[in-house]
DSSP file (Angstrom, degrees, kcal/mol; ACC not computed):
  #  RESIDUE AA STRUCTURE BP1 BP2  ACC     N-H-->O    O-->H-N    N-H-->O    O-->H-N    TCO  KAPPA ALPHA  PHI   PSI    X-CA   Y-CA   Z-CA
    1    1 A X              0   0    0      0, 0.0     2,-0.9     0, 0.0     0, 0.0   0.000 360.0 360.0 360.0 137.6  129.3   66.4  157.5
    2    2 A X        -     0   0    0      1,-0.1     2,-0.3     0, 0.0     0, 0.0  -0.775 360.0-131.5-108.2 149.8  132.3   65.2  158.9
    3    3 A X        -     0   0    0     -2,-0.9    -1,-0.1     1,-0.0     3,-0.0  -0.437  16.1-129.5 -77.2 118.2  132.7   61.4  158.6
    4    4 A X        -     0   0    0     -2,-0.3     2,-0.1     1,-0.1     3,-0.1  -0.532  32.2-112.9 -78.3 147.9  133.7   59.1  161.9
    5    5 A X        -     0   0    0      1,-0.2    -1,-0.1     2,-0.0     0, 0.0  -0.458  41.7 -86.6 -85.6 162.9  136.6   56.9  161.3
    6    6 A X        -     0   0    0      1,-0.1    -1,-0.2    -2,-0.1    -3,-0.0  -0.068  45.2-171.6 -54.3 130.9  136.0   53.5  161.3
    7    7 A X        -     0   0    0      1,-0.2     2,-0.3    -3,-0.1    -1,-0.1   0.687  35.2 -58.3-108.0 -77.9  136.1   51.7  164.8
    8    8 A X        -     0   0    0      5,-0.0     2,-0.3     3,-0.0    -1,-0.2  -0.978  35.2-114.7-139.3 149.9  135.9   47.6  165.3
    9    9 A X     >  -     0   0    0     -2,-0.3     4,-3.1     1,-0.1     5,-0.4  -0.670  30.9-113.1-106.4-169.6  134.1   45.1  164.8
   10   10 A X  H >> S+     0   0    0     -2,-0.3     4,-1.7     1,-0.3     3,-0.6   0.874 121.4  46.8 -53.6 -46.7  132.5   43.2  167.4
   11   11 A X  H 3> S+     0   0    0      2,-0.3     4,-1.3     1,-0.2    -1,-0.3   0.908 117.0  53.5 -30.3 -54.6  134.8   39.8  166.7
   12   12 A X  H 3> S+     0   0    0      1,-0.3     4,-1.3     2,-0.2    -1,-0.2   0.825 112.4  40.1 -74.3 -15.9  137.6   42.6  166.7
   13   13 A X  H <X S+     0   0    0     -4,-3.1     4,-1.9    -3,-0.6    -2,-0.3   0.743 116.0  49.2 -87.9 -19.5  136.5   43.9  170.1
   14   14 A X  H  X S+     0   0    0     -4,-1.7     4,-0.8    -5,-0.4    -1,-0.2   0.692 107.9  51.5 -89.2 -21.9  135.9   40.7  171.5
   15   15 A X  H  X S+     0   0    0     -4,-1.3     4,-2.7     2,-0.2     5,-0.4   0.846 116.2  45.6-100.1 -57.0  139.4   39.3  170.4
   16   16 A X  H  X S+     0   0    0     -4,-1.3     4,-1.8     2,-0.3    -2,-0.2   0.883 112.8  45.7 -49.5 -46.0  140.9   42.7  172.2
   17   17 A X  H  X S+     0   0    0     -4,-1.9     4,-1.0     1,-0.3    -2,-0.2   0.706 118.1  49.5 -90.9 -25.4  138.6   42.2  175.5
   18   18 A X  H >X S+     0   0    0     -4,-0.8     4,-1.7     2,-0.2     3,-0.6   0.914 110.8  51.4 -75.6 -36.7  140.0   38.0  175.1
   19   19 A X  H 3X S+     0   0    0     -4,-2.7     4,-1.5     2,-0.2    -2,-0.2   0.972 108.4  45.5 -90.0 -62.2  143.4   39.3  174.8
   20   20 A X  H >X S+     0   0    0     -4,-1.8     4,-5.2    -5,-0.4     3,-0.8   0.922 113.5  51.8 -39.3 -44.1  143.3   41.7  178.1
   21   21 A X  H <X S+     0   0    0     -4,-1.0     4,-1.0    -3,-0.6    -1,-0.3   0.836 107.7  53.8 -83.0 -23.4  141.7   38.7  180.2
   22   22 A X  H 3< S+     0   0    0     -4,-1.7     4,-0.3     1,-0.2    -1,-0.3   0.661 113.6  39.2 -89.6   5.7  144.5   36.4  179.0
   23   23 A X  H <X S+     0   0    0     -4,-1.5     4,-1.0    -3,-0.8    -1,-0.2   0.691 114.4  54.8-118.5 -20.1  147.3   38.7  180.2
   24   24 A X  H  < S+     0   0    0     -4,-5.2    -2,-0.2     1,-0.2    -3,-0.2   0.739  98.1  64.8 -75.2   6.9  145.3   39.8  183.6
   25   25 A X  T  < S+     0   0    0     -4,-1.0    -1,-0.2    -5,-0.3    -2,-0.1   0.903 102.7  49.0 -85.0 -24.9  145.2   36.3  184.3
   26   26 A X  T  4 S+     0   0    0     -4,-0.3     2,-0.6    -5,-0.1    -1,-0.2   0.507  77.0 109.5-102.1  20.8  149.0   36.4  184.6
   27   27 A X  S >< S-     0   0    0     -4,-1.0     3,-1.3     1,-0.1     4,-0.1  -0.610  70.7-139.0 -36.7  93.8  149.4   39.0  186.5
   28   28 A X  G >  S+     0   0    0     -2,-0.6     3,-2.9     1,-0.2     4,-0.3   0.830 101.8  60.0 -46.6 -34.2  150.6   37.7  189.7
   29   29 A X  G >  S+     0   0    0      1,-0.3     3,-1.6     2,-0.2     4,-0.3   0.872 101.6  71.2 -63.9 -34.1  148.3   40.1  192.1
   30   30 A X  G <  S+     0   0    0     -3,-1.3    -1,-0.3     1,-0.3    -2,-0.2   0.308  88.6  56.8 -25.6 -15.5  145.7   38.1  190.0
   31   31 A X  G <  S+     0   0    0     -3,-2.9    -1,-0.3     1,-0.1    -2,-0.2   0.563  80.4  84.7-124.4   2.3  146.3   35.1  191.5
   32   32 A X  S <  S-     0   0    0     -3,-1.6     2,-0.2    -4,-0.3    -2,-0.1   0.657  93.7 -33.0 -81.5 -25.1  145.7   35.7  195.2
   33   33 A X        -     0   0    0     -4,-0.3    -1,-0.3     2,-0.0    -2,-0.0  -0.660  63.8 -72.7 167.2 170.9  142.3   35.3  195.5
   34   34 A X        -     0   0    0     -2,-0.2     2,-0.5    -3,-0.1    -3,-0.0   0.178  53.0-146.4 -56.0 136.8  138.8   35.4  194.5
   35   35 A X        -     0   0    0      1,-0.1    -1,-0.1     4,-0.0     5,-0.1  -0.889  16.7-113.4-121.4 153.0  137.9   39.2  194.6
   36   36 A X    >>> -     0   0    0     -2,-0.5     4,-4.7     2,-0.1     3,-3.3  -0.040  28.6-103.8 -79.1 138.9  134.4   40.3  195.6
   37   37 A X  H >>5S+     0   0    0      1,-0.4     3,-2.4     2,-0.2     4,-2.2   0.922 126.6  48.5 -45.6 -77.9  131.9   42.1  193.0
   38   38 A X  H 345S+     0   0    0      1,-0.2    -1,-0.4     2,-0.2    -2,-0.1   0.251 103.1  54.8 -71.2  29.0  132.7   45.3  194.8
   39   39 A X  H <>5S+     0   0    0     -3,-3.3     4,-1.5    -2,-1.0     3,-0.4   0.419 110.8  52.1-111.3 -23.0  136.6   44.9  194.7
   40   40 A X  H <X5S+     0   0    0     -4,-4.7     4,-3.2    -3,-2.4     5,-0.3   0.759 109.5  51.5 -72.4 -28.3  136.1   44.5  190.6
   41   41 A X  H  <<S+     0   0    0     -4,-2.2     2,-0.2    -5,-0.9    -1,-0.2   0.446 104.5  53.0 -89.4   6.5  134.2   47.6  190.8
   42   42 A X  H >4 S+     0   0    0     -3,-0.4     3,-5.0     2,-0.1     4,-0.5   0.807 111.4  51.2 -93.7 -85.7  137.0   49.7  192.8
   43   43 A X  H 3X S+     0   0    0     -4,-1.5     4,-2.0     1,-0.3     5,-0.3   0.617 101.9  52.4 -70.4 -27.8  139.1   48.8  190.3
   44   44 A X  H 3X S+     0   0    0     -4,-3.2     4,-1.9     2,-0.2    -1,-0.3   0.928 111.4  51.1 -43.5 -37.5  137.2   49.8  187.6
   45   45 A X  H <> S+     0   0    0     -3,-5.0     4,-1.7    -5,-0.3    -2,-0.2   1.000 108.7  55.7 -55.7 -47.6  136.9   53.3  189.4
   46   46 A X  H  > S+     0   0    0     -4,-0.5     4,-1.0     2,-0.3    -1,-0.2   0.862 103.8  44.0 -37.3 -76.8  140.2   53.1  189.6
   47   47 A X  H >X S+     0   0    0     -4,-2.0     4,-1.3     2,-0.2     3,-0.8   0.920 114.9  59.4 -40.3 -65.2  141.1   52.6  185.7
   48   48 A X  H 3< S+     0   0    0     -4,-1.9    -2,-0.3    -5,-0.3    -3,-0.2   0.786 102.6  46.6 -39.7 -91.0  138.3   55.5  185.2
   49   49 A X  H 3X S+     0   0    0     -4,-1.7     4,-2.1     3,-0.2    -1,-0.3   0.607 113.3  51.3 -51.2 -32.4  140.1   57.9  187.2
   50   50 A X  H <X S+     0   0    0     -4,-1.0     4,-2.2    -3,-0.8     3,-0.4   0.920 114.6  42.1 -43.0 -97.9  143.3   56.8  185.2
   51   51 A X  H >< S+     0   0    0     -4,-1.3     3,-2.3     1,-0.3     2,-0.3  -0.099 109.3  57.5 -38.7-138.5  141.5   57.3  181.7
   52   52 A X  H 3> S+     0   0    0      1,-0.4     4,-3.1     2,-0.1    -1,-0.3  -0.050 111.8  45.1 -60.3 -65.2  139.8   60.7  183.0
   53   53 A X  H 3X S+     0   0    0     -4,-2.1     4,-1.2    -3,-0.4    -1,-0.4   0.719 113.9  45.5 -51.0 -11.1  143.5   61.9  183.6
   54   54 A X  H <X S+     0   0    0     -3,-2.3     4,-1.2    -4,-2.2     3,-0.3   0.799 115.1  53.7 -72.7 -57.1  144.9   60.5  180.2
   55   55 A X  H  4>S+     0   0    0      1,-0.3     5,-2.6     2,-0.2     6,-0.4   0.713 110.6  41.9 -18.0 -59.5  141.7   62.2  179.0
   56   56 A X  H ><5S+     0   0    0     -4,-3.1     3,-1.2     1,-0.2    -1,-0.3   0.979 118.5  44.2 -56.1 -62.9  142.7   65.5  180.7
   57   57 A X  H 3<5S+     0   0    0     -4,-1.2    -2,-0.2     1,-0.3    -1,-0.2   0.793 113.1  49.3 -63.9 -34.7  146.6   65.4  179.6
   58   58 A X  T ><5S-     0   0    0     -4,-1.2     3,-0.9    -5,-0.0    -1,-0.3  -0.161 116.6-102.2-109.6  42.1  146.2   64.3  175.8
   59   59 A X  T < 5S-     0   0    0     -3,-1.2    -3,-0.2     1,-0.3    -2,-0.1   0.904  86.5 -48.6  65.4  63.1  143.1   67.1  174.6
   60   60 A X  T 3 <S+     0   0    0     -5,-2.6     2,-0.4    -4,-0.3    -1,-0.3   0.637 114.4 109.1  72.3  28.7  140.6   64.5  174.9
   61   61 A X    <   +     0   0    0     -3,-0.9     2,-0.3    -6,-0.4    -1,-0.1  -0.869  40.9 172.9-146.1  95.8  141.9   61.6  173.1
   62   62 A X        -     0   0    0     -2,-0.4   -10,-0.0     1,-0.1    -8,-0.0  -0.706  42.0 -87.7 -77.3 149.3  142.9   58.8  175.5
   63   63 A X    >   -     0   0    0     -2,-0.3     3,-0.8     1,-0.1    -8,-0.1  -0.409  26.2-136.3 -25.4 135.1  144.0   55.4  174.6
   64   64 A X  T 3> S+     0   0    0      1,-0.2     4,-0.6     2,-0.2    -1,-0.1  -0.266  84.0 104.3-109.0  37.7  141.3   53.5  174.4
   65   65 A X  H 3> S+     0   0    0      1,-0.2     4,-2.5     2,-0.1    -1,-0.2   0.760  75.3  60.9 -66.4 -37.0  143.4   51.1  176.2
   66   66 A X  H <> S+     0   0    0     -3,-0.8     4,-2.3     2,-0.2     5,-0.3   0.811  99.7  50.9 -56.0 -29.6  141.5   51.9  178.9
   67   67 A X  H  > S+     0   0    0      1,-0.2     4,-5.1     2,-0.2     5,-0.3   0.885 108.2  52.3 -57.4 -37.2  138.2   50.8  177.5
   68   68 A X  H  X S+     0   0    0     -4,-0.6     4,-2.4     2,-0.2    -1,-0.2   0.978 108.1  49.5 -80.4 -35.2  139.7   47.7  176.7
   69   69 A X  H  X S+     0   0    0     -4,-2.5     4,-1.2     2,-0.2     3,-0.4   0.944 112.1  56.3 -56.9 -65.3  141.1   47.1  180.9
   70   70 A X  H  X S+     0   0    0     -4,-2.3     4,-2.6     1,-0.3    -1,-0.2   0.890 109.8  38.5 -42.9 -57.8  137.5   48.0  182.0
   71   71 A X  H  X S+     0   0    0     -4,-5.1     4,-4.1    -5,-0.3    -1,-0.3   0.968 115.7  54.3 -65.1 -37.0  136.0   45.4  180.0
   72   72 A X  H >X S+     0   0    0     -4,-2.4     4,-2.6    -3,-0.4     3,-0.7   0.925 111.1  44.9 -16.2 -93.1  138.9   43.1  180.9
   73   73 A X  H 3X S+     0   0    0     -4,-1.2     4,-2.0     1,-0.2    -1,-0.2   0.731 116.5  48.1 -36.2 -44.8  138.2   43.7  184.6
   74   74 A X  H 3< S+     0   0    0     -4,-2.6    -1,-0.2    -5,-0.2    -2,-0.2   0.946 105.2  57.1 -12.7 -78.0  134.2   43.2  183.9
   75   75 A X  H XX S+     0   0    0     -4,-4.1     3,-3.6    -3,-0.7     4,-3.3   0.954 108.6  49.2 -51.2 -58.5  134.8   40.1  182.0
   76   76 A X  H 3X S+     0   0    0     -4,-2.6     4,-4.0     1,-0.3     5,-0.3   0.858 102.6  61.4 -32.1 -62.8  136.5   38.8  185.3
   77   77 A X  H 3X S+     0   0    0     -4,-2.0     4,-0.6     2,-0.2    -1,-0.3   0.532 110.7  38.7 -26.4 -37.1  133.8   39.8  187.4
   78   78 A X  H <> S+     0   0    0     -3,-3.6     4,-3.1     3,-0.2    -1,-0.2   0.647 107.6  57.3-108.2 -26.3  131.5   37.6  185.8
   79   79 A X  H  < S+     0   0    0     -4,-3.3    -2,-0.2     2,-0.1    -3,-0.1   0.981 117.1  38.3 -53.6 -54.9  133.6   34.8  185.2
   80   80 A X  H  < S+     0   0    0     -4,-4.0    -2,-0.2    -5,-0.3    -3,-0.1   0.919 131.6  28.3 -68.1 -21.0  134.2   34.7  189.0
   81   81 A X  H  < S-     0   0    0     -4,-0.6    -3,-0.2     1,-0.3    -1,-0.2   0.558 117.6 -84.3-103.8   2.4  130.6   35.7  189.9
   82   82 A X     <  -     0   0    0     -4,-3.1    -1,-0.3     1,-0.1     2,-0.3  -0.452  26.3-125.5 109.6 148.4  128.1   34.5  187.0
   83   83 A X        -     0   0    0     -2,-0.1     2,-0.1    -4,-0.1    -1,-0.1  -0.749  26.1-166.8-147.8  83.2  127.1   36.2  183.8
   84   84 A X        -     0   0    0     -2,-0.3     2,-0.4     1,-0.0    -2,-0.0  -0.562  24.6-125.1 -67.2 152.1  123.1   36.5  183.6
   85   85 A X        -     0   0    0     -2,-0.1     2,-0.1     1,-0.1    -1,-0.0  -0.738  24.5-100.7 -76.3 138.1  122.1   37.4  180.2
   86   86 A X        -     0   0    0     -2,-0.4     2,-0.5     1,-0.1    -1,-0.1  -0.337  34.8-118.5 -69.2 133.3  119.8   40.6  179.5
   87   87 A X        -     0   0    0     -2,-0.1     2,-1.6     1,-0.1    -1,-0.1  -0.492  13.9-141.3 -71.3 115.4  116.3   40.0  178.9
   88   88 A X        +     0   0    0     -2,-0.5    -1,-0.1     1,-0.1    -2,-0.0  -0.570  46.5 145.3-103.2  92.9  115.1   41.1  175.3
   89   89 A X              0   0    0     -2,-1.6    -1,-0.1     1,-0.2    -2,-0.1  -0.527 360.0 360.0-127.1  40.7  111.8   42.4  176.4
   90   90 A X              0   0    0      0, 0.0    -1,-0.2     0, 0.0    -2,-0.1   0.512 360.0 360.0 -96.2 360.0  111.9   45.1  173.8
């Protein structure tokens, strides 16, 4: 069996996904105004069609920089629009 290497933990993903929001926030294009639920959700496509082309060029092993820009972009999304919490109705 072959053994998966280790990935993050959540503190370490959360510290990555703070790190992302603090450098799109200086971005200038960042600063022009409030962008619409569906303008966060182009550019997520967007970054997904990036990362499906790393995908393609490096034999299936992208940066998982992209993961971390998705969540980035997300995080934003909810900052400008509200962040319900999921109902644990399990």
């Amino acid at each position: 069996m072959k053994t998966l290497k280790r990935g993050a933990t959540r503190q370490e993903v959360f510290a990555a996904i703070d790190s992302e929001r603090e450098y799109q926030t200086k971005l200038k294009r960042n600063k022009v105004k409030r962008q619409t639920q569906m303008e966060h959700l182009a550019i997520i496509r967007r970054i997904c069609r990036d990362l499906e082309d790393a995908w393609y060029d490096t034999a299936g092993q992208p940066p998982l920089d992209y993961m971390r820009k998705i969540a980035g972009v997300a995080v934003r999304c909810m900052e400008e629009h509200g962040a319900p919490h999921r109902q644990l109705d399990i």
